[in-house]
Backbone as CSV, one residue per row, in Angstrom:
resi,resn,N_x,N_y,N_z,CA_x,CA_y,CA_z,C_x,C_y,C_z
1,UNK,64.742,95.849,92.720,65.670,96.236,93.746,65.314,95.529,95.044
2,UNK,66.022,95.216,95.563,66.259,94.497,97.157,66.461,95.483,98.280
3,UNK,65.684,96.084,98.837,66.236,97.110,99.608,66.302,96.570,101.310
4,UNK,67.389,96.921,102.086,67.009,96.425,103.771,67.173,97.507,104.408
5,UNK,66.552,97.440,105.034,66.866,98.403,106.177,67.740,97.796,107.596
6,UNK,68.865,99.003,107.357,70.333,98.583,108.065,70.553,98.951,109.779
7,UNK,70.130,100.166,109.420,70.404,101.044,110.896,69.801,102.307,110.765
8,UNK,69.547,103.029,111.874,68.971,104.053,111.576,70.297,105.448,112.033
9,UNK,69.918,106.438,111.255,71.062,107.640,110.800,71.735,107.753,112.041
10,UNK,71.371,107.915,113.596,71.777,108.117,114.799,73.156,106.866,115.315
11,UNK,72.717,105.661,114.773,73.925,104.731,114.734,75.401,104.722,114.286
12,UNK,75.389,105.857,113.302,76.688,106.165,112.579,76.973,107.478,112.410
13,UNK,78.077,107.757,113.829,78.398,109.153,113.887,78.958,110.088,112.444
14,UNK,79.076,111.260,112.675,80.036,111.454,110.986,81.087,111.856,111.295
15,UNK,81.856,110.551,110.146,83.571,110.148,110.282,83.875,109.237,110.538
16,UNK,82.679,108.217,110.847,82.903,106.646,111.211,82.124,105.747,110.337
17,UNK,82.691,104.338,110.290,81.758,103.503,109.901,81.153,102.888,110.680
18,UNK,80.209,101.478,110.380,79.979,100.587,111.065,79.578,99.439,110.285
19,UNK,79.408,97.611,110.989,79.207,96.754,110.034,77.258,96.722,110.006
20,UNK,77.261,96.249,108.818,76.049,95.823,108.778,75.334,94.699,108.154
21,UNK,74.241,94.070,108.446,74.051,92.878,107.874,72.796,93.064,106.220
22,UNK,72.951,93.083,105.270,71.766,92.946,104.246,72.241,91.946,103.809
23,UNK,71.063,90.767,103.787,70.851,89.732,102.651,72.063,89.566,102.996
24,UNK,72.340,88.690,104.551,73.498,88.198,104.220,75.396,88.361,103.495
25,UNK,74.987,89.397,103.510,75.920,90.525,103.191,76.604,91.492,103.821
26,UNK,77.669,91.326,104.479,78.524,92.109,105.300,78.715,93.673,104.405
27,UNK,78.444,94.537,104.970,77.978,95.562,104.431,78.705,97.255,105.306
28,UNK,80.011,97.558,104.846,80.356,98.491,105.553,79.357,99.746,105.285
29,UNK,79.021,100.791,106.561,77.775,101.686,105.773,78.499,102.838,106.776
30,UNK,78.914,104.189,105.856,79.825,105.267,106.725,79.028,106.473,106.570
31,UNK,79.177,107.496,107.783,78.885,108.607,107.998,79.688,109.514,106.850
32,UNK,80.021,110.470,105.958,80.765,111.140,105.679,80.168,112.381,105.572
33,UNK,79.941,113.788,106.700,79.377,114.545,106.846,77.885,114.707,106.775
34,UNK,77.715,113.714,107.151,76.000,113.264,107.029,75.175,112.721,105.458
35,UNK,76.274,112.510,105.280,75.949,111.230,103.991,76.435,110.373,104.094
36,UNK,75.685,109.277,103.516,75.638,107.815,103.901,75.904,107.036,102.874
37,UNK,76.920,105.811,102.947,77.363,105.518,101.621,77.683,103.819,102.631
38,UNK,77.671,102.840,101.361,77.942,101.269,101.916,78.828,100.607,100.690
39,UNK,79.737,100.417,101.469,80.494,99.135,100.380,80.340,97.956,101.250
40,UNK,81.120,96.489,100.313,81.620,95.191,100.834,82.522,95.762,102.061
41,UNK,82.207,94.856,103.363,83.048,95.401,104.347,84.296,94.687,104.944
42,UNK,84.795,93.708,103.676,85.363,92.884,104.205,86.923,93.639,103.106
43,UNK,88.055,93.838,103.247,88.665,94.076,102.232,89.193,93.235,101.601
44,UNK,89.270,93.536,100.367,89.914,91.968,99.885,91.020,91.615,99.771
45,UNK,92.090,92.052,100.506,93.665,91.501,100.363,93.457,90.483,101.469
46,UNK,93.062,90.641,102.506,93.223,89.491,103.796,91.836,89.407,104.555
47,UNK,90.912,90.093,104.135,89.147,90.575,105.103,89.233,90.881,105.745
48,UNK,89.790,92.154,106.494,89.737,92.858,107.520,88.629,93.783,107.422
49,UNK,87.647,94.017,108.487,86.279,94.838,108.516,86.914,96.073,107.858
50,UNK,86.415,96.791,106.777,86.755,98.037,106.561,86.036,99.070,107.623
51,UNK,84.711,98.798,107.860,83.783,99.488,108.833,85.083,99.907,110.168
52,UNK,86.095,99.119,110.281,86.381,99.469,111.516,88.035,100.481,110.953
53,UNK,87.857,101.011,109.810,89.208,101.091,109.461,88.586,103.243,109.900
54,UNK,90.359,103.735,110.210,90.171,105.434,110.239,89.412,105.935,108.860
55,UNK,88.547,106.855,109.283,87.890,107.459,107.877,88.973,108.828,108.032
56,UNK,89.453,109.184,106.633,90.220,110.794,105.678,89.055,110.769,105.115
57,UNK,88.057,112.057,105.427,86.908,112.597,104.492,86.129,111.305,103.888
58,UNK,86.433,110.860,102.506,85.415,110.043,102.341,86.776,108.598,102.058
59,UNK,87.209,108.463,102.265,88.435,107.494,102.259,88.491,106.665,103.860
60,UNK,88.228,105.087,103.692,88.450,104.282,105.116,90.141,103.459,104.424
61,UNK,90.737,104.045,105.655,91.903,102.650,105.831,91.789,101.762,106.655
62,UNK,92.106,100.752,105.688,92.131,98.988,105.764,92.875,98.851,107.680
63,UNK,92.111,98.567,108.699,92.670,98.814,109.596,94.066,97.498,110.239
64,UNK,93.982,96.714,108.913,95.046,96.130,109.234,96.392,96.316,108.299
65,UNK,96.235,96.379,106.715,97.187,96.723,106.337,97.400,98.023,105.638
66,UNK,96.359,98.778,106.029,96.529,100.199,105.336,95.764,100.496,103.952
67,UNK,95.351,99.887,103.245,94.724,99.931,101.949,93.772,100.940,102.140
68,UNK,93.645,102.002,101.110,92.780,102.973,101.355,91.534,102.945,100.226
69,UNK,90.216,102.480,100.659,89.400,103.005,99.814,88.563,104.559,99.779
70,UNK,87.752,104.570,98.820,86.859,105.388,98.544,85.478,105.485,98.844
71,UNK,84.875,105.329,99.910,83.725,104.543,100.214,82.031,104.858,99.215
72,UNK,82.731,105.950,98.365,81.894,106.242,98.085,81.484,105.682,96.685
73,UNK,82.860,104.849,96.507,82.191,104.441,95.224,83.170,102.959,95.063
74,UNK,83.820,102.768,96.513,84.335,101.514,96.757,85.822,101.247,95.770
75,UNK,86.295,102.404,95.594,87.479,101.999,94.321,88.928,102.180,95.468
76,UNK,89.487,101.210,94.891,90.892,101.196,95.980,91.664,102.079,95.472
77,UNK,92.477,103.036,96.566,93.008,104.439,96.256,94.446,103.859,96.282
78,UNK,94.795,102.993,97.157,96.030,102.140,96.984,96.564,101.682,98.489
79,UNK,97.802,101.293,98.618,97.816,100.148,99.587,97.472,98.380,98.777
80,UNK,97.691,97.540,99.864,97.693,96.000,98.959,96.018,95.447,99.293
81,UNK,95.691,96.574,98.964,94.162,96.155,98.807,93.683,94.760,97.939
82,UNK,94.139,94.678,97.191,94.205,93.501,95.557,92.681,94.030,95.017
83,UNK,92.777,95.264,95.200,91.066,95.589,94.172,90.332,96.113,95.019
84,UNK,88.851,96.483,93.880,88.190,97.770,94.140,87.008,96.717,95.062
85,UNK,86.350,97.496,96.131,85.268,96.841,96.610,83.883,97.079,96.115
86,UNK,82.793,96.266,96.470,81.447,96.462,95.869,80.919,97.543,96.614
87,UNK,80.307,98.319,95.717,79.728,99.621,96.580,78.014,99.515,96.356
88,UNK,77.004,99.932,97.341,75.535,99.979,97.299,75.230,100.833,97.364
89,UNK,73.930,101.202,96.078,73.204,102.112,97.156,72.728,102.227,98.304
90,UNK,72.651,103.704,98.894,72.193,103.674,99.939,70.729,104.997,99.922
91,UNK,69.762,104.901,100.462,68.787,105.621,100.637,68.042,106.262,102.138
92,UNK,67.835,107.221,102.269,67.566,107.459,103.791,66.187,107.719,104.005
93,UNK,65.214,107.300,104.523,63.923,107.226,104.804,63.672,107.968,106.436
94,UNK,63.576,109.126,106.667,63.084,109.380,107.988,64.346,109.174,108.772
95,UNK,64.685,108.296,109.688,65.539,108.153,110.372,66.515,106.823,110.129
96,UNK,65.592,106.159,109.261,66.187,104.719,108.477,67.103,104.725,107.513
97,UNK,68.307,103.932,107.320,68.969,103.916,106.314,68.963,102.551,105.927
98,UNK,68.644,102.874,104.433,68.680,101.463,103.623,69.569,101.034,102.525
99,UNK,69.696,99.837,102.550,70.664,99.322,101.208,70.377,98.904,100.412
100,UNK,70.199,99.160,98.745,69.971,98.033,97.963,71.371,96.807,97.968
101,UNK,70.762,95.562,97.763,71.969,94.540,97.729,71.794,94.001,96.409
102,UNK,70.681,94.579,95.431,70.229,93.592,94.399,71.507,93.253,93.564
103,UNK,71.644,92.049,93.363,72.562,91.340,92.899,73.161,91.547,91.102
């Protein structure tokens, strides 16, 4: 496993995302009631940051054309998403949150 450390828990209010960098890897990583979950943050119909899209509970919309995922397990709920995104683990250490990116 590849693990990075992204941000720490205080960076990501709950109900929001934010972007993050592992291994080169744009990495959306969201609050959802104080669990922490990371997909690909780019969506794949056109790459619009999902990190910056409205969170519904555990669902971010695509903040440009609406596509709604699941962040928790990265599967497109619908909208012209064109597909499901990559989802990571995520692990919380103390105040650290980490990602595996292993390939």
């Amino acid at each position: 496993m590849s693990w990075f450390k992204v941000a720490a828990t205080s960076d990501v209010q709950p109900g929001h995302g934010i972007m993050v960098i592992a291994d080169e890897e744009l990495i959306g990583l969201f609050n959802v009631n104080g669990v922490f979950y990371a997909i690909d943050d780019a969506c794949p119909h056109q790459g619009a940051p999902l990190s910056e899209g409205v969170m519904k509970g555990c669902v971010t919309v695509c903040p440009w054309h609406g596509a709604e995922f699941d962040v928790t397990n990265g599967q497109l709920l619908g909208g012209p998403g064109g597909g499901n995104v990559r989802a990571y683990p995520v692990k919380i250490d103390g105040e650290n949150v980490w990602v595996d990116v292993t390939s």
